[in-house]
N, C-alpha and C positions, 0 to 999 in steps of 0.2 A: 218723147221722153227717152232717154238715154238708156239702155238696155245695161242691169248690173253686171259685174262679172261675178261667176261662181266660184265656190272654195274647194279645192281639191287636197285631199289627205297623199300623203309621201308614198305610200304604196301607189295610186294614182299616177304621183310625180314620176317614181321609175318607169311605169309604161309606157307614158309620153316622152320621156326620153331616153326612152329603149338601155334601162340601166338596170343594176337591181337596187333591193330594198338600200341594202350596206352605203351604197352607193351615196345615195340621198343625202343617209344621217352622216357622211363623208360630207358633202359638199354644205351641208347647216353646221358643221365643227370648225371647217378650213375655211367657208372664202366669207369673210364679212358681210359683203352685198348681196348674198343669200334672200330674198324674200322673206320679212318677219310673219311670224302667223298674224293673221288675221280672224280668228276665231277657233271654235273647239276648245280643247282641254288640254293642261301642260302634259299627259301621254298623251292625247290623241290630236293634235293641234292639225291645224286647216290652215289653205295658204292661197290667198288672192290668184286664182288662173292666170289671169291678165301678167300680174308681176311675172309669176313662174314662167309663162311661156320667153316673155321679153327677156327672162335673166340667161333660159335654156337658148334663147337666139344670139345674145350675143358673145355664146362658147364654142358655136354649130351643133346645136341637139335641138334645132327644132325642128329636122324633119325625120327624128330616130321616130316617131310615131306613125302606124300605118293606117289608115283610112277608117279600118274598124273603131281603132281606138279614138282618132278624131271625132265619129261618128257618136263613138261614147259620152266623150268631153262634151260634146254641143247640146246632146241631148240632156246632159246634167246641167249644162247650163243653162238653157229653156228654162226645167223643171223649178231652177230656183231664181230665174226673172221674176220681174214684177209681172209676165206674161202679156203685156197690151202689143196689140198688133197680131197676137198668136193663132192658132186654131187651137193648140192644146190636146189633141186627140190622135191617137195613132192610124185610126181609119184613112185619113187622106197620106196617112206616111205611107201607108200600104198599100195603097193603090201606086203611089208612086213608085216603088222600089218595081213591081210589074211593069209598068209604060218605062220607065227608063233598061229595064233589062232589056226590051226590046229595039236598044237604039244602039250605034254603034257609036263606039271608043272616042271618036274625035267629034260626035255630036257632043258627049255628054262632056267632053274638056270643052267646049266654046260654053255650054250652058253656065260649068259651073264659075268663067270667066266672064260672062253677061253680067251687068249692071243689076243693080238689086230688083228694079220694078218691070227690068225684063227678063231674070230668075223667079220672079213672083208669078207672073204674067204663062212664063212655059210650064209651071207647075201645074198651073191649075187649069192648063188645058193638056198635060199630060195626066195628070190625075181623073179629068174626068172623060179621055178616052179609056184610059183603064177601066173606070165605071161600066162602062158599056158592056166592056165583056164578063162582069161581075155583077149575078143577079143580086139585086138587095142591096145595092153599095148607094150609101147615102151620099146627098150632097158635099163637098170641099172648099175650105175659104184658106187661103195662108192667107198670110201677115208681116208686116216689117218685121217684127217680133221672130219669124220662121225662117229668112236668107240663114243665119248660119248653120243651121239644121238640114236645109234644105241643099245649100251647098256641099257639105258633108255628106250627105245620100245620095247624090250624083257620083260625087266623088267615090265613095264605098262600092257602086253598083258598078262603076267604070275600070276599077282597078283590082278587087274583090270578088264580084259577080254578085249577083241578086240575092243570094241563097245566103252568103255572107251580111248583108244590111240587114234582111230578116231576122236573122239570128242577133246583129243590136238590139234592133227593133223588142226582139222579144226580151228579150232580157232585161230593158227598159221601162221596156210601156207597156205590155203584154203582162208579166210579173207571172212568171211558172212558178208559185209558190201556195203557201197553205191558205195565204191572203183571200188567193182568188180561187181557191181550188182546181187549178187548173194545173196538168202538168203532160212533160211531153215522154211518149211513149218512146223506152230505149230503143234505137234502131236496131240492135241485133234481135231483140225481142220480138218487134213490128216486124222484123225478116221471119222468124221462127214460125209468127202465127199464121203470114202470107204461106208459108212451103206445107204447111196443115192442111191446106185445101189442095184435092189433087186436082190434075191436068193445069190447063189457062185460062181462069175465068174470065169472059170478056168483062159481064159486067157484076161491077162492088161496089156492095154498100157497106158506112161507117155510119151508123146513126148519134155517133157520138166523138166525132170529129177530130177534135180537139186541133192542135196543129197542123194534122192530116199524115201524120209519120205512117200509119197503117196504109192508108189508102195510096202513099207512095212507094212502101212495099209490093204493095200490089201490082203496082205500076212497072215495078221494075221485073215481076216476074208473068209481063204479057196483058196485064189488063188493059182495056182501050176506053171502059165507061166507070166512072169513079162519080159514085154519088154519095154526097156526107152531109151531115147536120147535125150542129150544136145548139146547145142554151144559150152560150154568151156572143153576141152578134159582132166584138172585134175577132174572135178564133175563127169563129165561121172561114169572116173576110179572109184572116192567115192562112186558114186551110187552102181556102180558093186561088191567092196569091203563090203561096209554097207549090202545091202540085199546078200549075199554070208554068212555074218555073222548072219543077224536076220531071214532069210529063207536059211538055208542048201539045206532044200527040195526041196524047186521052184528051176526051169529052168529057168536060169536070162541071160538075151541080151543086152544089154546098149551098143550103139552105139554113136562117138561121131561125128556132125555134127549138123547145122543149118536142124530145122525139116521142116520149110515154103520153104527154097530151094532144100535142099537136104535131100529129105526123105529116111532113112534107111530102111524102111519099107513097101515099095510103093505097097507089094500085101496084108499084114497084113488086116484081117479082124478079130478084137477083142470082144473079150464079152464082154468088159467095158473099158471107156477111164478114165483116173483121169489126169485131168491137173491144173497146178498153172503158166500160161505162162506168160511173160516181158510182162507189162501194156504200152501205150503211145510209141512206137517204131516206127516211122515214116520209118526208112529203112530195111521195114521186106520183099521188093522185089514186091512191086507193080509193077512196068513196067513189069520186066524180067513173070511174072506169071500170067500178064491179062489172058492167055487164057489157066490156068488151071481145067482140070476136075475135081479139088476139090469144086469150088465155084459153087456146084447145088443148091445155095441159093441166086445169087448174088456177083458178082466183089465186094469186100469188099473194101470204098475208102482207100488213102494213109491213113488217119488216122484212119484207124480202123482195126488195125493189130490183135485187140482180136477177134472182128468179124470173122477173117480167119481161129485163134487157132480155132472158134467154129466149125466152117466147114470142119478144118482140122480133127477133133474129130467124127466128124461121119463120114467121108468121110471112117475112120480106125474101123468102129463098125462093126460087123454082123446086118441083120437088125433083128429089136428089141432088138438090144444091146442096153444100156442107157452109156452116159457119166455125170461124172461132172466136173465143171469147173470155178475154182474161179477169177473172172471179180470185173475191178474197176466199180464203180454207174453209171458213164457217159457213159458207156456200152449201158445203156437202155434208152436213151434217147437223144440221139446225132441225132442231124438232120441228119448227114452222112451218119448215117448206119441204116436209118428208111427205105429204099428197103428191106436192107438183114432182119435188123428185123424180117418186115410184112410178109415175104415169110417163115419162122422159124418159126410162129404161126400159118401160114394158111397152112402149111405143115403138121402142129402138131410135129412136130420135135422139138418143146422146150415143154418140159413139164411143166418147174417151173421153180421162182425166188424165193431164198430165201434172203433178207436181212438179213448182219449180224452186230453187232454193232460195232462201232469203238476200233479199240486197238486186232480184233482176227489176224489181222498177219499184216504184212509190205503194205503198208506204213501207221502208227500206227493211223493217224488222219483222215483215210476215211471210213467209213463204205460200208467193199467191200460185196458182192454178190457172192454165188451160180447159176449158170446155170445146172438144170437135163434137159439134149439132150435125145432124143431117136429117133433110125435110122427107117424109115416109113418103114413099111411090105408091100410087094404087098398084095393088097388085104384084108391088117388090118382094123381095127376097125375106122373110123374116130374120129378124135378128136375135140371136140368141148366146151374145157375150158381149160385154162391155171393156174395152183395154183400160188399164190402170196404169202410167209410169210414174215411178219415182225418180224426176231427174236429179233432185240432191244425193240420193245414196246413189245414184248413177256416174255423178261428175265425180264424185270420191273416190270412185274405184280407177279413175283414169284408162277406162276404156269397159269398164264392166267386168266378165269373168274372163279371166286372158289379160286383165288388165298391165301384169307385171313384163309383158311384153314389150306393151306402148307404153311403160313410165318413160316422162322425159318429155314426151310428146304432146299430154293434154295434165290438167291442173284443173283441180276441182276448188273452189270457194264459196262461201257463204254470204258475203259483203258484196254488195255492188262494184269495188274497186275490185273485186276478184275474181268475178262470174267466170268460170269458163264456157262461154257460149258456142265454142266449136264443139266440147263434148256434150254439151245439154242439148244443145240441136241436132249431133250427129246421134243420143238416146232417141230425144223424142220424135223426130221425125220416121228414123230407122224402123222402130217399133210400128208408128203409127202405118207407116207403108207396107210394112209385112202381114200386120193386122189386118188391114184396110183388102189388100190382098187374097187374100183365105184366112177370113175368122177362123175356122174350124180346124185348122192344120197349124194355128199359132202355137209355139211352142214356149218363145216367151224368154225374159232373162230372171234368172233367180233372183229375188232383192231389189230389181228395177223395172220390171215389165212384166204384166199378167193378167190374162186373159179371165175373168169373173163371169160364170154365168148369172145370165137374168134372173134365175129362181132364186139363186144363190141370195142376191143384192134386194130381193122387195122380202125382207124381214120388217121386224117392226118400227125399226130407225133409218132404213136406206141409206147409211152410212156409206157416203163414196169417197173417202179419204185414200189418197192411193198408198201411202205408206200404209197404212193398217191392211188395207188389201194385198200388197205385193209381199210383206212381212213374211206371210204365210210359207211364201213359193221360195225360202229358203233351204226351209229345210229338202227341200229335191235334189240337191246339190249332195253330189258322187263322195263320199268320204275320201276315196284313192284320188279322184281328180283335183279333190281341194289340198289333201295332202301333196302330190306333186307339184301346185301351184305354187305351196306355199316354199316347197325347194326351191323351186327357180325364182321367186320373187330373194327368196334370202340368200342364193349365191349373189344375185344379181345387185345387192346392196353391199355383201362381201367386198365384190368386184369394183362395186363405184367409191367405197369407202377409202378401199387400196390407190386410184386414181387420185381422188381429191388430196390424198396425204403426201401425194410425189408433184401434185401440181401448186397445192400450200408449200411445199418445203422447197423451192425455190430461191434462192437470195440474190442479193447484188443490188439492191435499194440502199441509197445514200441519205443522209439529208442535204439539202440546196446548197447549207450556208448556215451565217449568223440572220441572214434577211431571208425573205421570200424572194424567188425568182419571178423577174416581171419581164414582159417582151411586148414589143407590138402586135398590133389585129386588126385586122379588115373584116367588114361582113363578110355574108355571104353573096348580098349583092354586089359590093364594090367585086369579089373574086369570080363571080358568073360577066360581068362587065368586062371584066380583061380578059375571060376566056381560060381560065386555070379550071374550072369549074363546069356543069350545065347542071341545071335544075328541072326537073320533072316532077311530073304529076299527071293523074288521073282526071279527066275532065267530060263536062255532056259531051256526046257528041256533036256539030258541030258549032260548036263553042269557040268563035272567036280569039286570037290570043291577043291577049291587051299588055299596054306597058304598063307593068304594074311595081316597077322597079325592082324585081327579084331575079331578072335574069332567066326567067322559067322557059322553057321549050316546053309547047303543048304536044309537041307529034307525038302519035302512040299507032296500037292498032287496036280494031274493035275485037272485042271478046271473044277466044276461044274455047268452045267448051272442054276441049279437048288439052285446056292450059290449066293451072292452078294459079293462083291467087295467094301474095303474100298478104296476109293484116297486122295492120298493128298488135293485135291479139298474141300473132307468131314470133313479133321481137321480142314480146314481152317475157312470154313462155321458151323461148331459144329453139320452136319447132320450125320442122318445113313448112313447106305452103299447103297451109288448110281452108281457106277460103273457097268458095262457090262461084263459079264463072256468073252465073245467075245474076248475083250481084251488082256485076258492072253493066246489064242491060242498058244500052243506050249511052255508054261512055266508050271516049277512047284511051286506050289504058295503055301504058308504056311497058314494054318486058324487058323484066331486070337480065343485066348481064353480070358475070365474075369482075367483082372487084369495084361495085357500086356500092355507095353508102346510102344504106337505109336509115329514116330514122320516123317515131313512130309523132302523127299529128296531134296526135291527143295525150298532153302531160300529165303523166302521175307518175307517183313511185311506184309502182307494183311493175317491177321488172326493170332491165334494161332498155333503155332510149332509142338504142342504136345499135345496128352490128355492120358487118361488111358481107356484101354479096358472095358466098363462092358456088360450088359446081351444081350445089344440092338445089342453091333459089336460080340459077340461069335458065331463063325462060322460061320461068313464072311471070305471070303477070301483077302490075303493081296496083294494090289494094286502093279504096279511099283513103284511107285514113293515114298513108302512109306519104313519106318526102322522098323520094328518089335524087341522090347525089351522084355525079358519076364524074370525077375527077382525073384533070389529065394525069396521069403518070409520070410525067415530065418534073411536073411541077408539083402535087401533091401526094402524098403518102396517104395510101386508105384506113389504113388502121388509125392514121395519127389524127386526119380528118373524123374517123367516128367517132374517137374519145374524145376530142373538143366538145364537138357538135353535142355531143350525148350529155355532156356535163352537169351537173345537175344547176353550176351558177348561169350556166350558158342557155340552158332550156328557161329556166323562171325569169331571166333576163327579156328572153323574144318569145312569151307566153301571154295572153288576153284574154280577158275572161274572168267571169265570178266561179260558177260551180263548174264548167268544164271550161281546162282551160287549151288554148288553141296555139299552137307553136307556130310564130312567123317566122318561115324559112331566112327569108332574106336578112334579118335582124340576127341571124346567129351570128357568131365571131369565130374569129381562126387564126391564132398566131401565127406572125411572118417568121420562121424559120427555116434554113439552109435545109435540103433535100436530105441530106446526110443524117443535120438531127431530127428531120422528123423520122424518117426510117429507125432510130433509136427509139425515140418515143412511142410510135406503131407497134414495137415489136413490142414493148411495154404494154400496151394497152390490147395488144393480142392477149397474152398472157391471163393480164386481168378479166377479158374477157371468158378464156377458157377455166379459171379458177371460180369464176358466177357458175358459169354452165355445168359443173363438178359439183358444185355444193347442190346447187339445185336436182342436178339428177340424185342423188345420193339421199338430200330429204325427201322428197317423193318416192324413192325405193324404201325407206324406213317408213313413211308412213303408211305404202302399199301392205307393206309386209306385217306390220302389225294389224294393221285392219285385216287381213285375210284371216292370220289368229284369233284373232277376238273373236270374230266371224264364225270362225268352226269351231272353237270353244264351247259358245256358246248355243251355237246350231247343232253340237252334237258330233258332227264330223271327226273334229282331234279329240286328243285326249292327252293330259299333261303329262310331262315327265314322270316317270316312278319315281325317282332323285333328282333332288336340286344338284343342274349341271354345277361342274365344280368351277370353285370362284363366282356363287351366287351367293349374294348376302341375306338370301333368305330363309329365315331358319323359325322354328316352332318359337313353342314358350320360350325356351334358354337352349343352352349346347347339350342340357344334360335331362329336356323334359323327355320324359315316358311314350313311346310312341304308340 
């Protein structure tokens, strides 16, 4: 039977032909032979695949699509076949993205040019060599029904790498959503929790897996035994899959079963636990496991099924192993679970809470929490303070006290789109290692970090909210210190004010014309192909370079600690390089030179896109997440190259993806203009550049400055004016009330 074609919506249609939205509803106005809808709604109308790619081939856009997004297309197409011949299941897709990562560049080009029944044929004897190295991996059938799918996934892995078709994969078949309750732990997060635990733990356990983001945190910072297990037996497989591919080295175990009933691990004593477990789960087996010798802290009630993950997490530590463990707020303060609490502190078995601000991972509107465990030693040290951070009123202050220093440099948010995770990690961890260090001689940050003694904390609520706790250690703060903070925060917005007002009052903007100005454009691969260009990136190390039509140069050198690290983080916010050598464990990284263009991998508004290399990022090394351009001189203008590249029709244009979306380098554009005018244009978009970087330092000095006022206002420290400064509009009853 004839396999249907599927209907793809116009946002679809731009991606596969590497255009934007505009673009589309251009091409359904002007050219007649446009593909009529074939389903949907008159807004939302749907358009025969089949038609669309045939109409996009014969104008040449049908190879503007890159592997991922093919990868996409096929997999929607499956989904809405009639399915005969299929398997239908993502398990044998995942085993294959594993066995074909393991093959080189010109095997996986002959496979995906084999004949349908001997693409069927290498499938399923690559799929079920992968099996072998994957405990629990069930049996694999493809199907006629599967060659396009199956072609696309060779394809994706040959040109993309592995790590790339996963991420289809997931976002397809997998569904990180409310659906399945399943979601994947933010990496900067999953890095946060891994640097929680000190030294290098060899061996870590994740009893609650999920994609295995933690346990390759892990991975990057020294571990060599990664053991995990989930509920749902496709994650499992992904976990296994994923770190298989981002740790070759490590010894991986991933088991699939409920961890609270059926522990895969019941003699595992671990050097470090990392969990991210299901929040509010009322049927995690209270009855059946009253009388487990996990709970030496306390029967955890029906509603406190994260209480159990904690217990479950040392229960699996060596003692003096440390775990961490990311808990929703009502964690620390439920009447329910103030027994197991109080016996957690009086234990010394919890060593810290850190608050983190709203928007660092799911579910986006709570401000969840850190829990660092650590398992009692016979015989150790007693413990007699528990650390408390507040990274939200931490990241606000853009550096703590002292902050108005480093305004400009870090940026505190509340939204996931705005976490500053260089300064939340550079509080919590800071703290936790000073702590960790000599409890007894911690001194602690006013408002963000505070040391609580034990007696203090087993009252009749064991209330461990770390804002109510850290609250306190405000008022400690020097009246004359806060006072001259707050001079220097408010020359220092004075100063930035003056700047931005001489870098806005700039003129010599024309308009074009009666028309828009239009010009020709080349990719960025057509300009890496002729050598105007080289493309770079951060890659495992050794990782292969494939043709993947972007022109990319893999050489780099392995990490130095002794180097900093630019992230997309630092374009965003206009800082130096704040990133962690740590990080790039096991990659080889490129170091940026004066006069490369940066531009950041992961699309959103929250900042600019792109800036140009100079003295401050020259040899730093280049982040994950970031595109390394480094342009002959000859032939292109740096500046003029960043502002294209950056653009925002130019970024949604060579972007892929639902909820994160992922910039294909090669797919950006670059207008062909004489050396002369782009040097005209560059110098423009310097400009432009340095009028973001003005306004932005200058908001962040205004809201430093304020917040330190409110702050000592309210903490006692200042004290208001005797008289309203003049030319304030603030006045009593009237001009003329009684005072």
């Amino acid at each position: 039977m004839p396999q249907s074609s599927a209907q793809v919506t116009a946002a679809e249609i731009s991606r596969i032909a590497g255009v934007t939205r505009a673009t589309v509803s251009n091409w359904r106005r002007r050219h007649e032979d446009f593909p009529a809808p074939s389903g949907g709604t008159d807004s939302s109308p749907l358009y025969d695949l089949e038609s669309v790619r045939a109409w996009l081939s014969a104008r040449g856009h049908v190879s503007a699509a890159p592997p991922t997004e093919e990868l996409r297309t096929t997999l929607r197409l499956r989904a809405q076949s009639d399915g005969s011949g299929g398997s239908g299941a993502p398990e044998g897709l995942l085993l294959l993205v594993l066995a074909a990562a393991g093959r080189s560049p010109e095997e996986l080009t002959a496979v995906t040019e084999s004949p349908d029944a001997d693409l069927i044929a290498q499938a399923q004897r690559d799929a079920a060599t992968a099996a072998e190295s994957v405990p629990a991996a069930g049996p694999v059938r493809f199907g006629v029904g599967d060659t396009p799918v199956l072609r696309a996934l060779y394809a994706c892995v040959r040109d993309e790498g592995g790590q790339a078709a996963l991420g289809v994969l997931a976002e397809r078949e997998l569904e990180d959503s409310a659906a399945s309750g399943a979601y994947l732990t933010p990496a900067p997060l999953a890095d946060l929790l891994a640097r929680l635990i000190p030294g290098s733990p060899a061996g870590v356990l994740d009893p609650a897996c999920g994609g295995g983001t933690l346990l390759a945190a892990a991975a990057r910072r020294g571990a060599r035994e990664l053991y995990g297990q989930d509920n749902l037996p496709v994650q499992a497989l992904r976990s296994a899959v994923s770190l298989r591919l981002t740790a070759p080295e490590a010894a991986v175990t991933v088991r699939a079963a409920d961890s609270l009933r059926a522990d895969a691990f019941p003699d595992l004593l671990a050097d470090a636990v990392l969990c991210n477990p299901p929040y509010g789960v009322r049927d995690w087996g209270h009855d059946e496991l009253a009388y487990d010798p996990r709970w030496s802290y306390g029967v955890p009630a029906r509603a406190e099924s994260e209480l159990a993950w904690v217990q479950h997490a040392l229960a699996h530590l060596a003692p003096g192993g440390h775990a961490a463990v990311l808990l929703p707020p009502a964690t620390a303060g439920r009447a329910s679970g103030r027994r197991v609490r109080a016996e957690l502190v009086r234990s010394g078995a919890l060593r810290a809470v850190i608050a983190l601000p709203a928007g660092a991972s799911v579910p986006l509107h709570v401000g969840l929490q850190v829990w660092v465990l650590q398992r009692p030693e016979p015989g150790g040290p007693a413990r007699k303070s528990v650390l408390f951070v507040d990274t939200a009123a931490g990241s606000a202050t853009a550096g703590g006290r002292g902050g108005a220093a480093a305004i400009g440099r870090t940026r505190g948010g509340s939204r996931s789109a705005s976490v500053d995770w260089e300064a939340i990690t550079a509080h919590a961890v800071g703290a936790w290692h000073a702590f960790a260090e000599n409890p007894d001689t911690f001194e602690g940050e006013p408002g963000v970090a505070h040391a609580v003694g034990v007696v203090d904390l087993l009252d009749d609520v064991v209330d461990l909210t770390p804002a109510r706790l850290v609250r306190a250690s405000r008022a400690e703060v020097d009246p004359a210190e806060l006072s001259a903070e707050v001079d220097t925060a408010r020359l220092g917005l004075m100063g930035a004010a003056r700047s931005l007002a001489r870098t806005a009052g700039r003129e010599g903007w024309s308009a074009a014309g009666a028309s828009v100005r239009e010009w020709r454009t080349a990719t960025v691969s057509d300009l890496t192909r002729g050598g105007a260009l080289t493309l770079l990136r951060t890659v495992p190390e050794g990782a292969r370079s494939r043709a993947d039509g972007d022109g990319s140069d893999r050489k780099g050198t392995r990490p130095d600690t002794a180097r900093a690290v630019l992230t997309g983080s630092d374009i965003a916010r206009g800082s130096s390089p704040t990133g962690d050598p740590a990080e790039l464990s096991g990659h080889t990284a490129p170091v940026i030179a004066a006069g490369d263009v940066l531009v950041r991998a992961i699309a959103s508004a929250d900042g600019p896109m792109s800036r140009v290399a100079g003295e401050e990022e020259a040899g730093a090394l280049l982040g994950l997440h970031v595109h390394l351009f480094r342009p002959d001189p000859k032939r292109l203008d740096a500046w003029f190259l960043a502002g294209f590249l950056g653009s925002e029709e130019n970024i949604a244009g060579a972007s892929t993806g639902s909820t994160v979306l992922t910039v294909s380098p090669g797919r950006l554009r670059v207008p062909l203009l004489p050396l002369e005018e782009q040097r005209r244009y560059g110098e423009a978009f310097r400009h432009v550049h340095e009028l973001g970087a003005e306004a932005r330092r200058a908001s962040l000095l205004a809201e430093e400055t304020a917040r330190l006022l409110a702050g000592g206002l309210t903490g006692g420290q200042l004290l208001p004016a005797r008289e309203a400064p003049e030319g304030s509009s603030v006045r009593g009853r009237g001009d003329d009330s009684p005072h």
